[in-house]
C-alpha positions in Angstrom: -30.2 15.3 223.6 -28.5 12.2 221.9 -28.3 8.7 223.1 -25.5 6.5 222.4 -25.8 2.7 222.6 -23.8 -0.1 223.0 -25.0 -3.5 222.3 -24.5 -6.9 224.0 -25.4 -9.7 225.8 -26.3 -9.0 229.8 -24.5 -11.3 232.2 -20.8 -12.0 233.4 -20.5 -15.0 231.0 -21.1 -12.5 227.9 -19.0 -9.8 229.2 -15.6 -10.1 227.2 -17.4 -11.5 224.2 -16.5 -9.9 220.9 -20.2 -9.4 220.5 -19.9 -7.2 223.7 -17.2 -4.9 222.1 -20.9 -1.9 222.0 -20.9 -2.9 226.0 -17.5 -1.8 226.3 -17.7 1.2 224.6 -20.5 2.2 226.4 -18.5 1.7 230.0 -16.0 3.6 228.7 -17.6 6.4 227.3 -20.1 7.2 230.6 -16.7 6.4 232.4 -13.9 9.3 230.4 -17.0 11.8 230.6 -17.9 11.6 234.2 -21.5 10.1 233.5 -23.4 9.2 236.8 -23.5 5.7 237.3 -25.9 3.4 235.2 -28.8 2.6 236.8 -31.3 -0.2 235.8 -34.4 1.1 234.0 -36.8 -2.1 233.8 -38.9 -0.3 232.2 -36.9 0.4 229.5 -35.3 -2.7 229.2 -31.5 -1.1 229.8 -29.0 0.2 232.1 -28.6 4.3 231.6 -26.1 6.7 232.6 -26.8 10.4 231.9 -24.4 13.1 231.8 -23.0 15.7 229.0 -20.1 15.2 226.2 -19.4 19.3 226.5 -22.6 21.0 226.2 -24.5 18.4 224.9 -26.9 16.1 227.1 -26.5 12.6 226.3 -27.8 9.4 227.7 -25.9 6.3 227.3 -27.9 3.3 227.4 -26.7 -0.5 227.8 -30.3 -2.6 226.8 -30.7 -5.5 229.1 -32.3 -7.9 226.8 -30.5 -10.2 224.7 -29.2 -9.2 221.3 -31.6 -10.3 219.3 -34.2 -8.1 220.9 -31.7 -4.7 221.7 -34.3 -2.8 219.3 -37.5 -2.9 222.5 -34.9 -1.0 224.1 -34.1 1.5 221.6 -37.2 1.9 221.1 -38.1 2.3 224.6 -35.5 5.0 225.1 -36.1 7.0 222.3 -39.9 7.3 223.0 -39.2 8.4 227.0 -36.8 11.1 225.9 -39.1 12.2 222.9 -35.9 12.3 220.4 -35.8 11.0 216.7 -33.6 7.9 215.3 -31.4 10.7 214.0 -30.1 11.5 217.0 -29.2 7.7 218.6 -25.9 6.4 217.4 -25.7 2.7 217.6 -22.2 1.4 218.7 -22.0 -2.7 217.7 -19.3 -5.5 216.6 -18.9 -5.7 212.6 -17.7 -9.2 210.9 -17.2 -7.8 207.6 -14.6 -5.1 208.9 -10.6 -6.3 209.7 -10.4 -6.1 213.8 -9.7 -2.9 214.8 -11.1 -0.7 211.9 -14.1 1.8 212.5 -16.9 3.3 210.1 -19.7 5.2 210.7 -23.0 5.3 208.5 -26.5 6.6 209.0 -29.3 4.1 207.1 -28.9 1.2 205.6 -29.1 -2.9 205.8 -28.0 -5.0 208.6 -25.9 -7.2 207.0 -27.7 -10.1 209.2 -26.7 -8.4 212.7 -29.4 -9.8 214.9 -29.0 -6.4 217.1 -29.1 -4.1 214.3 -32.2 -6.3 212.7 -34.3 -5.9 215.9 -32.9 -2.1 216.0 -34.4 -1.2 212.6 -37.6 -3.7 213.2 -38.8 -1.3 216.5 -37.7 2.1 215.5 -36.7 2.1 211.0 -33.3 2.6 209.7 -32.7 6.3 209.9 -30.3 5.7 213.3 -26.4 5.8 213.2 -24.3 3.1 213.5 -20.9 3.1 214.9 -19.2 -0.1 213.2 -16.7 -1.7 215.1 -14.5 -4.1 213.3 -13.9 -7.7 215.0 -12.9 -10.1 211.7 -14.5 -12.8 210.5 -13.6 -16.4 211.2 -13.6 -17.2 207.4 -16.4 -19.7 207.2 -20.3 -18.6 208.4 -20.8 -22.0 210.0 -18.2 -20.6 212.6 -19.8 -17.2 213.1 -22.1 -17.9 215.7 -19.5 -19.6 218.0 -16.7 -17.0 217.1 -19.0 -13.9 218.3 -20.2 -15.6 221.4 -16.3 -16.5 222.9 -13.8 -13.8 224.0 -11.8 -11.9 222.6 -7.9 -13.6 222.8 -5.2 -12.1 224.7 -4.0 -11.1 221.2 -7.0 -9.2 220.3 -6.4 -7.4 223.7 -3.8 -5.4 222.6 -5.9 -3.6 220.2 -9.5 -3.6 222.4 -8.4 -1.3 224.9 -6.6 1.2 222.8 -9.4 0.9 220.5 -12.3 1.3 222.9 -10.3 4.1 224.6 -10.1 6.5 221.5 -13.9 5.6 221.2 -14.4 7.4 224.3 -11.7 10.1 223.5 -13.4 10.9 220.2 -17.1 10.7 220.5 -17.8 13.8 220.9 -17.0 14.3 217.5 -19.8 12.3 216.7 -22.5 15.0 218.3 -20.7 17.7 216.9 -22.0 15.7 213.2 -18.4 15.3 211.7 -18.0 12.0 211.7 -14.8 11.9 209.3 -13.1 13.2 211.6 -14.5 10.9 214.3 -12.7 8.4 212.2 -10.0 9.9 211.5 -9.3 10.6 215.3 -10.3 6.9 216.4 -7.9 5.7 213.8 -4.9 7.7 215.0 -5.1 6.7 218.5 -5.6 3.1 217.4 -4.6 2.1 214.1 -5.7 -1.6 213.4 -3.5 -3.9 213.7 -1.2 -5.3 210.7 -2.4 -8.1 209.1 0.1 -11.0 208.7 1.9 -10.9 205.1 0.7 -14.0 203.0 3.7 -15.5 201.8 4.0 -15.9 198.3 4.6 -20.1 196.7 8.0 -19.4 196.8 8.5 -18.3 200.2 5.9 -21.3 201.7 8.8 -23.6 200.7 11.3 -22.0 202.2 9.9 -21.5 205.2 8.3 -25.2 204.6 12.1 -25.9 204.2 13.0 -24.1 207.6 10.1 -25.1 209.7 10.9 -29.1 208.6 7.7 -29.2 207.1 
């Protein structure tokens, strides 16, 4: 048995947020493997869907608190199906990766996610987490407000190929290679290209061009 969970904020007005992007995944990953439906576990503090990723049970588990507090239900869902932190795999937005780029690592800090704080504060460190890159807005003053608004039609064009080769690969991740989890996500979505910078020489020319 291995649970799989997406992070977020509950609510329509959260729902294409690029903090969300775990929520997403976690749609589409009950969704391509025929899960049942989620169903509200108050008790829990999450929606879960149940179902298997070949022959392995899995639950997949949406918490239903705010971010900052996605660790009671991690918790919570770990203690009712008597598994280990070994065996959840964390699935959350990551500033510090270029948008589109995934990594997977088992352990380590938090580098200040509130989701991944309140994670290791309720059940340790020794989970896996499924980092999913989003950019950063290249000054912290502007991270809270960047997280918390949607992703641009832009950004689009990457988010659904990128959350569909999720799904498609993650039964790679149960099967405990996750190289080639990455390898497979990263084929069936390579990040986009960053823009060239342009050199001092080509900023006057197209200075030049643009009238500037």
């Amino acid at each position: 048995m291995y649970v799989l969970a997406g992070l977020g904020n509950p609510g329509a007005r959260y729902a294409r947020n690029r903090h969300n992007i775990g929520y997403l995944v976690a749609d589409e990953i009950a969704r391509r493997h025929g899960f049942e439906r989620f169903r509200s576990r108050s008790r829990l503090s999450g929606d879960i869907a149940e179902g298997r990723i070949g022959e392995t049970r899995v639950a997949v588990l949406k918490p239903t608190t705010f971010m900052n507090e996605s660790g009671r239900a991690l918790g919570a869902v770990l203690r009712y199906y008597k598994i280990e932190p070994e065996r959840l795999f964390v699935f959350h937005d990551e500033l510090d990766l270029a948008p589109g780029k995934v990594r997977v690592k088992r352990g380590g800090g938090s580098a200040g996610h509130n989701g991944l704080n309140s994670a290791t504060a309720h059940i340790g460190a020794d989970y896996w987490r499924v980092r999913m890159g989003i950019g950063h807005p290249g000054d912290k003053d502007l991270v809270h407000g960047y997280v918390l608004s949607d992703f641009s039609k832009a950004e689009a064009l990457w988010l659904e190929k990128l959350v569909d080769a999720v799904g498609d690969a993650s039964g790679l991740l149960l099967s405990g290679v996750e190289n080639d989890f990455m390898t497979r996500v990263a084929l069936l979505a390579p990040p986009p290209a960053r823009p060239a910078k342009l050199g001092n020489k080509q900023k006057s020319e197209e200075e030049q061009k643009n009238g500037i």
